[in-house]
C-alpha positions as CSV (number, residue, x, y, z in Angstrom):
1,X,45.0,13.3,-33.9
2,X,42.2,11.1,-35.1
3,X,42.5,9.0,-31.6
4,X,42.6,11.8,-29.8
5,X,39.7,12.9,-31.0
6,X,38.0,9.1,-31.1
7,X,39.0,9.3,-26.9
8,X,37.0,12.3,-26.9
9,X,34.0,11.3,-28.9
10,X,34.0,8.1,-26.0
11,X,34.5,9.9,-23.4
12,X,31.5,12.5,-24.6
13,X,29.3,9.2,-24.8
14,X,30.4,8.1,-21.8
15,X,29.6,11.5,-20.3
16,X,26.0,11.3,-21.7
17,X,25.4,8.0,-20.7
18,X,26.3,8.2,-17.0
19,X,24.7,12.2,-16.6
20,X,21.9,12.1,-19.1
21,X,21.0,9.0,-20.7
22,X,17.5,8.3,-20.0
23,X,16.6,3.9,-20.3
24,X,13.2,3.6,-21.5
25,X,11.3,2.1,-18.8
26,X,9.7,-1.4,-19.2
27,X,5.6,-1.2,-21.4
28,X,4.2,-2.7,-18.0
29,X,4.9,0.6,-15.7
30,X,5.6,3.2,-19.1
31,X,2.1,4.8,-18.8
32,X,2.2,4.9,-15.0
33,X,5.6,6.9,-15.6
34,X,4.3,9.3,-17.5
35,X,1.3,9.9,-15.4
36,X,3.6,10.3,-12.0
37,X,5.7,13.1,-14.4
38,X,3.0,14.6,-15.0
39,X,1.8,14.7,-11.0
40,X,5.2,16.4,-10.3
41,X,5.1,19.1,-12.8
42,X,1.6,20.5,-11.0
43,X,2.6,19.5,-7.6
44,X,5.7,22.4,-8.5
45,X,3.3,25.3,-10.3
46,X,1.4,24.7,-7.0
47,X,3.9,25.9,-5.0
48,X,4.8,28.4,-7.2
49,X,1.2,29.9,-7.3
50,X,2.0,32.6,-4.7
51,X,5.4,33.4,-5.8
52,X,4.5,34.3,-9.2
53,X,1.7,36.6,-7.7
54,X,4.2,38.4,-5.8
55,X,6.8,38.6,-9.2
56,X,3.9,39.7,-11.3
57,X,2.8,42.0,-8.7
58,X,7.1,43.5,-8.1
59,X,7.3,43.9,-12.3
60,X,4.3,45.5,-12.5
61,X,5.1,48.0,-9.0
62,X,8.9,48.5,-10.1
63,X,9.0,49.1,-13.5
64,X,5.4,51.0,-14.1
65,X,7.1,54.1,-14.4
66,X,9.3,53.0,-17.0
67,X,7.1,51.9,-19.8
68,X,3.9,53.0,-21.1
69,X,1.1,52.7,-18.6
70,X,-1.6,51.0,-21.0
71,X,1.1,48.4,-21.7
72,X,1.9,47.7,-18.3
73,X,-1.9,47.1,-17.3
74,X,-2.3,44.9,-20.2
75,X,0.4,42.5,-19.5
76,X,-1.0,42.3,-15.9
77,X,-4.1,41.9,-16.9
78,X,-3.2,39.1,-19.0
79,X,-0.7,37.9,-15.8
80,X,-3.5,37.5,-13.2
81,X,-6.5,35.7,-15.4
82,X,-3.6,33.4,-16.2
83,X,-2.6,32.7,-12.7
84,X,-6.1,32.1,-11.9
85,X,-7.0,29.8,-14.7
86,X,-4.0,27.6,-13.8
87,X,-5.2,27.1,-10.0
88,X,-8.4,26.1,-11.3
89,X,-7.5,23.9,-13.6
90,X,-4.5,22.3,-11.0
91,X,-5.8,23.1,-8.1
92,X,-9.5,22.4,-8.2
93,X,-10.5,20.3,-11.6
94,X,-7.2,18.2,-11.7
95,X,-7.2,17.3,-7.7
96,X,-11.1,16.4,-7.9
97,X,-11.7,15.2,-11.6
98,X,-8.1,13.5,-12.6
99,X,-9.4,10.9,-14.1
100,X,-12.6,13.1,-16.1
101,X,-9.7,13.7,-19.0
102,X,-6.8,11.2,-20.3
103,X,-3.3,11.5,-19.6
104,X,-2.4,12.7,-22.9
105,X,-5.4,15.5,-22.6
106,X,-3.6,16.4,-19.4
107,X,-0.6,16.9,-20.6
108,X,-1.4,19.3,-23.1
109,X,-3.1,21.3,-20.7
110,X,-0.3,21.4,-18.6
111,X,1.6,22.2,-21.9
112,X,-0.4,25.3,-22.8
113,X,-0.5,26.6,-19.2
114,X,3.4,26.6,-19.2
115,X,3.6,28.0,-23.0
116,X,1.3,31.0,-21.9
117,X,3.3,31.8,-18.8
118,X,6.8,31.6,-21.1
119,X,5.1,34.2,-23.1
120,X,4.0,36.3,-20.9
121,X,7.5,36.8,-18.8
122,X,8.9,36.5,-22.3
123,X,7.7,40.2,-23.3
124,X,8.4,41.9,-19.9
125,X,11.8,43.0,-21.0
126,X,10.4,44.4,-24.7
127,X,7.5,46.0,-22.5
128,X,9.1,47.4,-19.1
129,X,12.1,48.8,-20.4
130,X,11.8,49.8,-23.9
131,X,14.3,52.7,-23.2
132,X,15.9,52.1,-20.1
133,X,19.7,52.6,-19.9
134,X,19.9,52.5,-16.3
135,X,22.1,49.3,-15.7
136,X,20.8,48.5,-11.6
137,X,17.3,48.8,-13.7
138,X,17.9,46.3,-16.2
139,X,19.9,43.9,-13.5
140,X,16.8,43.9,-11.3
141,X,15.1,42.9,-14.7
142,X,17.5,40.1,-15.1
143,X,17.7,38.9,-11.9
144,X,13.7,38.4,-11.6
145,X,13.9,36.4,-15.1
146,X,16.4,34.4,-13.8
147,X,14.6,33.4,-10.5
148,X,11.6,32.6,-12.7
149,X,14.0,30.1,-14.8
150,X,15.1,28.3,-12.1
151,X,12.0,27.9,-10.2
152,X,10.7,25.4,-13.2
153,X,13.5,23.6,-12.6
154,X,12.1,20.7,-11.0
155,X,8.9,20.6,-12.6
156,X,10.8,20.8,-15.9
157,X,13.6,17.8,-14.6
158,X,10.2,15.5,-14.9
159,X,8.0,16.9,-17.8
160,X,10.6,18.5,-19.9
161,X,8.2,20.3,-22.3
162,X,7.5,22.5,-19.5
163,X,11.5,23.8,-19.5
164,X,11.1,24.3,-23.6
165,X,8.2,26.6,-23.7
166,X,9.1,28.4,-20.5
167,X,12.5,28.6,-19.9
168,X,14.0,28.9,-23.4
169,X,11.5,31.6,-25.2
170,X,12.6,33.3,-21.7
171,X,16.3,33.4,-22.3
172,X,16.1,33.8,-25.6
173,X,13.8,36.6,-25.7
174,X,16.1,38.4,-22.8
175,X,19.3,37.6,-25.0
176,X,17.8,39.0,-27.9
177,X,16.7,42.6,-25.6
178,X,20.5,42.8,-24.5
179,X,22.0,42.7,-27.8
180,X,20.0,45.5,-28.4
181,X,21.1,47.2,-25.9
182,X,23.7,50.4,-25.9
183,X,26.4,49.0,-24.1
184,X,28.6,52.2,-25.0
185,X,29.3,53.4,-21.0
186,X,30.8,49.6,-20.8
187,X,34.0,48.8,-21.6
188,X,34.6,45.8,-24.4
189,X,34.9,43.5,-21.8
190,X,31.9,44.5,-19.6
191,X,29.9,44.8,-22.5
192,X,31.2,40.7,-23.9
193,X,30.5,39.7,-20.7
194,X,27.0,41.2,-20.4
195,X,26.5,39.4,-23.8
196,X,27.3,35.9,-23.0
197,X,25.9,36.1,-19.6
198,X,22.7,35.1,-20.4
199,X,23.8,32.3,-23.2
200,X,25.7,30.7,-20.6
201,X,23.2,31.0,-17.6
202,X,21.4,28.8,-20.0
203,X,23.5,26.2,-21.0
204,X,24.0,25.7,-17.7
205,X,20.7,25.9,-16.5
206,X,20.1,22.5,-19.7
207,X,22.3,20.9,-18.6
208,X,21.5,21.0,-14.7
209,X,18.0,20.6,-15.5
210,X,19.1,17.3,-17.9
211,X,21.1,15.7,-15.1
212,X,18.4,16.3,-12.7
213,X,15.7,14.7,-14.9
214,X,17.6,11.3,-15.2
215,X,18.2,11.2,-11.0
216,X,14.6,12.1,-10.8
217,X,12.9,9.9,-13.7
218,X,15.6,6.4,-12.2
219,X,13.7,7.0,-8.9
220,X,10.5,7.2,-10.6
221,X,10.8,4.4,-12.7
222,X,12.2,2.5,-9.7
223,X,9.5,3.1,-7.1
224,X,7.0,2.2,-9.8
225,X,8.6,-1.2,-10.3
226,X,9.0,-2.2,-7.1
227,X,5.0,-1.3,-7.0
228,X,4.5,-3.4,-9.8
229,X,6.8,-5.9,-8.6
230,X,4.4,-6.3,-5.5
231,X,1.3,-6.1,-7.6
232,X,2.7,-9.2,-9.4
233,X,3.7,-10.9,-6.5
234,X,0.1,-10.5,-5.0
235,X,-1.8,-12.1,-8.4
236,X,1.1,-14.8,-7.8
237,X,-0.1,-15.5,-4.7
238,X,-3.8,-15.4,-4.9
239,X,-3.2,-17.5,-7.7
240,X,-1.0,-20.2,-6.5
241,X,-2.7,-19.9,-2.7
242,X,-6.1,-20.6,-4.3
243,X,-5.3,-23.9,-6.1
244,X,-3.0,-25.0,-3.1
245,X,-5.8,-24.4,-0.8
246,X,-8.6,-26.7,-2.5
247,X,-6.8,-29.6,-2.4
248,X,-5.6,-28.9,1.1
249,X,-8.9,-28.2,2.3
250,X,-10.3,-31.4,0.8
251,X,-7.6,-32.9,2.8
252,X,-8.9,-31.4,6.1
253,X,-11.9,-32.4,5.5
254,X,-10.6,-36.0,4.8
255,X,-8.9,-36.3,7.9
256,X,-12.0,-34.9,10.3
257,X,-13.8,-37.8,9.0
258,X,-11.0,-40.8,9.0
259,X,-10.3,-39.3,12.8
260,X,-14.0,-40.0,13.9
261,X,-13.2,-43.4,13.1
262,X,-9.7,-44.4,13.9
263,X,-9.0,-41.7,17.1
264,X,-5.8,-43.4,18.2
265,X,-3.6,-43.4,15.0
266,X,-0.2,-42.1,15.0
267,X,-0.3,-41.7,11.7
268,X,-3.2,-39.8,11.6
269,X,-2.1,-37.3,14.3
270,X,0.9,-37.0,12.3
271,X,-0.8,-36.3,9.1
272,X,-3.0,-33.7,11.3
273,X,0.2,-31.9,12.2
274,X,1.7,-31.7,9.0
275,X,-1.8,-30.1,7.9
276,X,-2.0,-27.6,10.4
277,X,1.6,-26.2,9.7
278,X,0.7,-26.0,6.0
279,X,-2.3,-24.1,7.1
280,X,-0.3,-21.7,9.3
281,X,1.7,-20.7,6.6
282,X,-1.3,-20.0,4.7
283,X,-3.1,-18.2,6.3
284,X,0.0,-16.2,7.4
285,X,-0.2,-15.3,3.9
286,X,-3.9,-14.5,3.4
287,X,-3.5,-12.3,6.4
288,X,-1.1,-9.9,4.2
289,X,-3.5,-10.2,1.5
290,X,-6.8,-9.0,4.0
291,X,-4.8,-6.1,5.1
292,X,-3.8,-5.2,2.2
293,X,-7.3,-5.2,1.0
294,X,-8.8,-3.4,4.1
295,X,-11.1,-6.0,4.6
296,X,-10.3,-6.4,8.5
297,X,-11.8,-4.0,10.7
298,X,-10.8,-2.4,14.2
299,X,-13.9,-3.4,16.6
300,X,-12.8,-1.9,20.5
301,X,-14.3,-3.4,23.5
302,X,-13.3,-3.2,27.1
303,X,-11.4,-6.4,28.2
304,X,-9.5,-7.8,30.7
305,X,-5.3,-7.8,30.1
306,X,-4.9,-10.5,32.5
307,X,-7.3,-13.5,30.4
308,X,-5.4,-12.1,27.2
309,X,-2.0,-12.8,28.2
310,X,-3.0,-16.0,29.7
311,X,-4.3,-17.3,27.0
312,X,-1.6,-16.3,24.5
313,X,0.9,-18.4,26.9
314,X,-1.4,-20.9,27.1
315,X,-1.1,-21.8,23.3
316,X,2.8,-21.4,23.3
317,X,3.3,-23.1,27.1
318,X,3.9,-26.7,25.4
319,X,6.8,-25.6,22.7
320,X,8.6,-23.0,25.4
321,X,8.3,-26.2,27.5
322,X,9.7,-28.2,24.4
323,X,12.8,-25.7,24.3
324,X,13.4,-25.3,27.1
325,X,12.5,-21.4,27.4
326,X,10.5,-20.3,30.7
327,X,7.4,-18.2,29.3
328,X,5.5,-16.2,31.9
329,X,3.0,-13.4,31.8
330,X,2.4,-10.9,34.6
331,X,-1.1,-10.7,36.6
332,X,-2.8,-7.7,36.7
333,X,-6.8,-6.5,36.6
334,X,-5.7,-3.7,34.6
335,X,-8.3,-3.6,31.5
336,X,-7.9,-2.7,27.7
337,X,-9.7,-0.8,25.3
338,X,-8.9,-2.2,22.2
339,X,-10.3,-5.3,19.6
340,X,-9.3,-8.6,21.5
341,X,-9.0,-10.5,18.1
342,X,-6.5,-8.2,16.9
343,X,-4.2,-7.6,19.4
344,X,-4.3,-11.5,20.6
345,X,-3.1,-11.9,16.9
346,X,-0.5,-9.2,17.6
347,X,0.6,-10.6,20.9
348,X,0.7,-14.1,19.1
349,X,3.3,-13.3,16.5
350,X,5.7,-11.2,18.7
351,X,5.5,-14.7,21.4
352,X,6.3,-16.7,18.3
353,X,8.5,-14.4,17.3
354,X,10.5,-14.3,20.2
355,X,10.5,-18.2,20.8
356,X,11.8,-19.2,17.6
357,X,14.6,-16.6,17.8
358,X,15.7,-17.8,21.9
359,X,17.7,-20.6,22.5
360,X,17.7,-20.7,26.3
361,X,16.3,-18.0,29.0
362,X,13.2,-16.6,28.9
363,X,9.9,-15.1,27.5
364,X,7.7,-12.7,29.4
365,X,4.5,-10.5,28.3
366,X,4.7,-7.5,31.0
367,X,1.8,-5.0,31.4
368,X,2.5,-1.9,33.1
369,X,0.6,1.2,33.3
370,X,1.3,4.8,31.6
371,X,-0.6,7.4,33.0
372,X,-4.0,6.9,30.7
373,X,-2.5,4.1,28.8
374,X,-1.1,0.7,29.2
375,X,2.2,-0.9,27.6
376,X,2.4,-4.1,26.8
377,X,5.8,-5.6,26.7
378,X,7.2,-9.1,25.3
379,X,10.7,-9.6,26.1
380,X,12.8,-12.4,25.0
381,X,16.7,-13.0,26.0
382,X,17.4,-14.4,22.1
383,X,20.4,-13.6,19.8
384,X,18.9,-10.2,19.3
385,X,18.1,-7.7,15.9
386,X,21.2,-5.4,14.4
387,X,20.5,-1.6,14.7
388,X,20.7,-1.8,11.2
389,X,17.8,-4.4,10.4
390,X,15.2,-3.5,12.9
391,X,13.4,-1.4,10.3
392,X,14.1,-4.5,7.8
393,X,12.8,-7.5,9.9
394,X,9.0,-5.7,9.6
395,X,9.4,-6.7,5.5
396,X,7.5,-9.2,3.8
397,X,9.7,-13.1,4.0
398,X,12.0,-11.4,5.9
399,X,14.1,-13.5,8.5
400,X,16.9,-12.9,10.8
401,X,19.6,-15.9,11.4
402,X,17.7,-18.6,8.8
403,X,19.4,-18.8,5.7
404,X,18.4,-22.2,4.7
405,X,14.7,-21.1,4.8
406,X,13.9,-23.6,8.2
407,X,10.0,-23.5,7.4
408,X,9.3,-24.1,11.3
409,X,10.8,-20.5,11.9
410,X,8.0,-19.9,9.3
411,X,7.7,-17.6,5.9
412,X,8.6,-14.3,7.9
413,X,5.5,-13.0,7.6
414,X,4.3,-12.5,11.5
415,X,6.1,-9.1,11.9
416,X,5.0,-7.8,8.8
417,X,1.4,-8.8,10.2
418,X,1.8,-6.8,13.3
419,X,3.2,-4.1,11.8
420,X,0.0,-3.4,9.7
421,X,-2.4,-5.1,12.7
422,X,-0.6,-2.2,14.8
423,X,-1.5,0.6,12.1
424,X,-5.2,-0.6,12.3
425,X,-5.4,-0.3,15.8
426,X,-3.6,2.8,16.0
427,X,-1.0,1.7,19.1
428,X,2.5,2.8,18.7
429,X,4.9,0.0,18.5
430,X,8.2,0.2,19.5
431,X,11.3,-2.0,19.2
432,X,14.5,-2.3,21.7
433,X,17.3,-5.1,20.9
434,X,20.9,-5.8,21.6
435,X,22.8,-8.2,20.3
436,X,23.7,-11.4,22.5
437,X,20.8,-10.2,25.2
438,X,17.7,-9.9,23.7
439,X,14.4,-7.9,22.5
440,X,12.0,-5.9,23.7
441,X,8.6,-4.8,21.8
442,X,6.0,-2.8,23.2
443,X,3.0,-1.8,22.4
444,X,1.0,1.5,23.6
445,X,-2.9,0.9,24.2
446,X,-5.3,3.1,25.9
447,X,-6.9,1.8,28.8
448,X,-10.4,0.8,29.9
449,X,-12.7,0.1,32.2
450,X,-13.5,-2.6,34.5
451,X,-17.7,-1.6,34.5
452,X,-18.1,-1.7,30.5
453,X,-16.6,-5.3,30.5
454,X,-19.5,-7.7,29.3
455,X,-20.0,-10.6,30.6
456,X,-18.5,-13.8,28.7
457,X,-21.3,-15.3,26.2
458,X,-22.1,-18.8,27.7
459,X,-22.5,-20.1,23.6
460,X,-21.9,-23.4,24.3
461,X,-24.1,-24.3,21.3
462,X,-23.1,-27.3,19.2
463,X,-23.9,-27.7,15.6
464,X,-27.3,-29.7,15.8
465,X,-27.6,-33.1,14.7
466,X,-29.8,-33.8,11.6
467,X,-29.2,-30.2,10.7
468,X,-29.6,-30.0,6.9
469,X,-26.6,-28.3,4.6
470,X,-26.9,-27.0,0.8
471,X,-23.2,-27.0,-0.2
472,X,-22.1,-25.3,-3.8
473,X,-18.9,-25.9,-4.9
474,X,-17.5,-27.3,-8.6
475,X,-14.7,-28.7,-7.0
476,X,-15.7,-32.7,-6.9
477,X,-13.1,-33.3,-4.0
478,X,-14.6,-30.7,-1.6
479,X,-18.3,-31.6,-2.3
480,X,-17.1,-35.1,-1.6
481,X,-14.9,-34.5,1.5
482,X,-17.1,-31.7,3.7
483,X,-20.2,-34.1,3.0
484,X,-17.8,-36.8,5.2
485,X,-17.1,-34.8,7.3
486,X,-20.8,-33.5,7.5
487,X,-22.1,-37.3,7.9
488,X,-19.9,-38.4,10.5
489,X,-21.7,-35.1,12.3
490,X,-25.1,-36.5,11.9
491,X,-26.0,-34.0,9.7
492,X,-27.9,-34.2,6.2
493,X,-25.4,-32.5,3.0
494,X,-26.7,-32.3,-0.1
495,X,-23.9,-31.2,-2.6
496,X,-24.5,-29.4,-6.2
497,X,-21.5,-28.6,-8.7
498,X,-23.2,-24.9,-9.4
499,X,-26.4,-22.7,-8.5
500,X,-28.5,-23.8,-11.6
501,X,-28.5,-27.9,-10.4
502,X,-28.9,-26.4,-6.5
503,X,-32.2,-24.9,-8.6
504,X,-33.2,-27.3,-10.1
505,X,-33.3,-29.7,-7.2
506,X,-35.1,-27.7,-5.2
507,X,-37.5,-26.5,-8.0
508,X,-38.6,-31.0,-8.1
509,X,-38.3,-31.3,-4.1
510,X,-39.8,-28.4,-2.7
511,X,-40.8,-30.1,0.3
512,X,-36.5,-29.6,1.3
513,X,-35.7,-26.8,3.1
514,X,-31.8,-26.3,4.1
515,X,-30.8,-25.0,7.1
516,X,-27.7,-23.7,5.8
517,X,-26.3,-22.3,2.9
518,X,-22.6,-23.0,1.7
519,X,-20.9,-22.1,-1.2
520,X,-17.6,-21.6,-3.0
521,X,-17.3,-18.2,-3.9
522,X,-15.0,-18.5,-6.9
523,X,-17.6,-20.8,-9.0
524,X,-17.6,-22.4,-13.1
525,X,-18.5,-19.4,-16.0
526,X,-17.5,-16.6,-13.9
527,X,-20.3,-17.0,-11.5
528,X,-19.6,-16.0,-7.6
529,X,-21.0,-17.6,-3.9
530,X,-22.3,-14.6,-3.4
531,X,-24.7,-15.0,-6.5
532,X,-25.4,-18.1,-6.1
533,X,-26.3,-17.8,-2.7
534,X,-28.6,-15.1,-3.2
535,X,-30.4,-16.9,-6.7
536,X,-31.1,-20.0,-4.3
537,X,-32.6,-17.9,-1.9
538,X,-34.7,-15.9,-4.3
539,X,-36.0,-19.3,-5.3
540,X,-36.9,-20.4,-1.6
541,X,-38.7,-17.1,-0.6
542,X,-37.3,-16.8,2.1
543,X,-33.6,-15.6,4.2
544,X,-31.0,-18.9,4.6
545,X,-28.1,-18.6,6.9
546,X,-25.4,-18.6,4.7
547,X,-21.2,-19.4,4.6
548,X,-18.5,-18.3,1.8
549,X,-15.6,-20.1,1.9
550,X,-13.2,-18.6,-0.3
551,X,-9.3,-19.8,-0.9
552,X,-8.5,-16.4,-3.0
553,X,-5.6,-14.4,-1.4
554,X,-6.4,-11.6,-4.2
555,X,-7.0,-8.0,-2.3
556,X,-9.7,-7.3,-4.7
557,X,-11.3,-10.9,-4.7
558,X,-11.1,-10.6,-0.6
559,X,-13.2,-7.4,-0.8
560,X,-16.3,-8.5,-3.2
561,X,-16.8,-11.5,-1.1
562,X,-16.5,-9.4,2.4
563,X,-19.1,-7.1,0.3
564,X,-21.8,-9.7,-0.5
565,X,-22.8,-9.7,3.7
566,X,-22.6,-13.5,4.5
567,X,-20.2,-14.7,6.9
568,X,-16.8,-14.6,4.2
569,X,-14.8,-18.4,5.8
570,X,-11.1,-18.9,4.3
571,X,-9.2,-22.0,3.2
572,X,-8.1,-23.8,4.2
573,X,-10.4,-23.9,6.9
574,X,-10.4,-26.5,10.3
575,X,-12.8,-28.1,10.7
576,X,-13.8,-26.9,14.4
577,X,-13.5,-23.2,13.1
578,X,-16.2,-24.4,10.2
579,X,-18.2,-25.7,12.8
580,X,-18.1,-23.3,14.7
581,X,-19.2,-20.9,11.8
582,X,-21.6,-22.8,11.2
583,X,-23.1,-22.7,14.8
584,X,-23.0,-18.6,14.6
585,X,-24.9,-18.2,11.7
586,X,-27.5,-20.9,12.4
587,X,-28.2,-19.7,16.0
């Protein structure tokens, strides 16, 4: 007997465990649970707003005759102001001033609003049918408690006080009416059943209402960790990518100016390579980070298809040529209404794309026209995407045939890049692959027109020689390496480790005037580009062209310095695109 009943105690537990058991989630995400809970339980008396109009409105219509009319208008009178206050408060106040009150003031609100709405069906049955006999009476009673039971259900499965102080002062309250009932025109069996009708409606309601909580809370607590997951994995980055990037940048720097001098070295061109693939995978990653942060914007312009597409094969014609792989665009004078810089970015990854995953065959870019829009099509005859990873392959470091983590197939970043570069620019993209032939992607754009096409800017400006630089920047490596690179391009750098020796400088040799501003924008004791900038120009009296180069990767980070209004440069930066910065600002 005893293990008999110790195989029933485990099995009870296990029972419990598998149905019920709810596993604390971690500190990190516990508040955030509770808060999404909460969200759920008002999302569900939202939609029940208009149903429990129409039940007050049916109890109060069906059963008027049956009770005393003073009591009837009392208890809807009480019904509606209730109903009302609740879809201010979760309606109006808690979509518009959430975060005016704490969670745990929420809560209780949420709390008392439930309570009062327990208590109000609670008396119906004590009210409506004080003396009713009439069984189809009394069922109709039961039968609208019941639906008002199971419609908090869900709301109750995440914010279980909500179940307690409606659903159980319900059924017990209804129990407690039926046993005083006269059940004498029932037989004994009618009348037991009748009884335990409403005891077991509730047991089974818990325990439906238990198992449902646990499915619901494990998906809560999951989506919130994978949230936090990439939360952490973003301050990982911008943390890691930050102090990677000075010393690469310095690098860069390095090399501009050795290559002045010593144009023919191997070595050096090798040591350039292995920089610029570093850098790729860099910026492949700050690229996430800006989108993330919503720092890049969707500018549309009219433009020619035909000077895209060349272009983008241009870049790619020496490694399909490398490979092996024939890469083609088609000619057309079609034109495109869309940002250039965007969807050259797009068409740059999908090329990539398709050229690291093709052995032999061919690339093409393919524009063809759709009534009022045009498609553009990259096709590739590689190994081809399963059915059941083309949604996967648009993930974060996800990549198709490269276990060993090959970095020249890159992090598998670029189709998570046009994924997002396509939800800026609002195109439809669109994905066709078979295994062993090949892949298609296309993109939808709308067209545009030849006449609004401006003419190309003939800025063939070059950074001027003699040109004077103020650099800020408390790393000693890049103050030492950009002013190099500045002196091998005839131009005067004067470097400062922070905004107060910049100050003081120029406070002793006013007769200086910089051309050009630049500046670090994560600086020593908290202190920003951006401010320094502008306390330097405060100082000269006067508006200086000015460049942030920043190496954070942090969404937040990337938005103050895109905020301050100076031209926002990323490390690691080449030194042609700095140049070229520089050129824009100072023109």
């Amino acid at each position: 007997m005893q293990m008999i009943m110790g195989r029933f105690y485990a099995w009870l537990v296990q029972l419990y465990e598998e149905n019920f058991k709810i596993i604390p989630p971690s500190a990190q995400i516990a508040k955030r649970v509770r808060a999404a809970q909460l969200d759920i339980a008002i999302q569900e008396s939202r939609l029940h707003f208009v149903g429990a109009i129409v039940s007050v409105s049916f109890c109060f219509w069906v059963f008027f005759d049956a009770s005393e009319p003073y009591l009837a208008f009392i208890w809807w009178g009480c019904a509606i102001p209730l109903l009302l206050i609740n879809y201010i408060m979760q309606w109006q106040i808690f979509r518009r001033h959430k975060d005016k009150l704490t969670l745990v003031q929420w809560e209780w609100i949420v709390f008392f609003m439930y309570a009062g709405w327990g208590a109000l069906w609670a008396l119906a049955p004590w009210l409506f049918l004080p003396g009713v006999e009439n069984p189809y009476t009394i069922m109709i009673m039961l039968l609208t408690l019941i639906a008002i039971c199971v419609t908090v259900i869900i709301a109750a499965s995440a914010y279980p006080a909500s179940y307690l102080v409606l659903a159980i002062p319900i059924l017990l309250s209804t129990h407690l009416f039926f046993m005083r009932l006269d059940w004498g025109t029932l037989n004994p069996r009618q009348s037991t059943t009748m009884m335990g009708l409403i005891p077991f409606f509730g047991v089974f309601l818990t325990i439906y209402m238990l198992k449902l909580r646990k499915t619901m809370h494990t998906n809560t607590v999951l989506h919130l960790e994978n949230e936090q997951a990439n939360i952490n994995k973003s301050q990982f980055l911008a943390a890691a990518s930050h102090d990677i990037r000075q010393p690469l940048q310095a690098s860069r720097f390095y090399w501009e100016a050795l290559s002045a001098e010593h144009s023919e070295s191997e070595m050096l061109k090798k040591l350039g390579s292995c920089l610029n693939n570093l850098s790729d995978l860099l910026d492949n990653l700050l690229d996430v980070s800006r989108l993330d942060a919503q720092t890049i914007s969707n500018n549309p312009e009219h433009i020619k298809v035909d000077k895209l597409l060349s272009s983008v094969v241009e870049s790619f014609a020496p490694l399909a040529s490398d490979k092996g792989i024939e890469l083609s665009c088609s000619t057309t004078d079609l034109c495109l209404y869309v940002d250039p810089i965007l969807l050259e970015r797009v068409l740059l990854n999908l090329v990539s794309n398709a050229l690291n995953n093709t052995k032999q065959g061919l690339v093409t870019i393919d524009c063809e026209l759709k009534r009022n829009d045009i498609e553009l099509i990259v096709t590739d005859t590689g190994i081809g995407i399963p059915r059941e990873e083309q949604d996967a392959i648009f993930d974060e470091f996800y990549q198709l045939d490269n276990p060993e983590r090959d970095r020249h197939k890159g992090l598998g970043l670029g189709l998570a890049i046009v994924k997002r570069l396509c939800a800026l620019m609002q195109c439809p993209l669109r994905l066709e692959s078979r295994i062993g032939i090949g892949t298609r992607f296309s993109l939808t754009l709308p067209q545009g027109k030849i006449a609004c096409i401006q003419a190309d800017p003939t800025n063939s400006q070059r950074v001027e020689q003699g040109m004077s630089v103020l650099l800020i920047d408390d790393e000693a490596l890049i103050r030492d390496s950009l002013q190099s690179m500045f002196e091998r391009w005839k131009m005067e750098c004067l470097t400062f480790e922070s905004a107060d020796t910049a100050i003081s400088f120029l406070s002793r040799h006013k007769d200086w005037m910089p051309d050009c501003i630049i500046s670090d924008y994560r600086l020593k004791e908290n202190k920003t580009g951006n401010e320094a900038i502008r306390d330097v120009t405060r100082l000269l009296g006067k508006e200086i062209p000015a460049i942030v180069l920043t190496g954070d990767t942090h969404p937040q980070r990337i938005n103050e310095a895109h905020q301050s209004g100076y031209t926002v440069v990323h490390k690691p930066v080449k030194p042609a695109f700095l140049r070229t910065a520089i050129t824009l600002v100072t023109s």
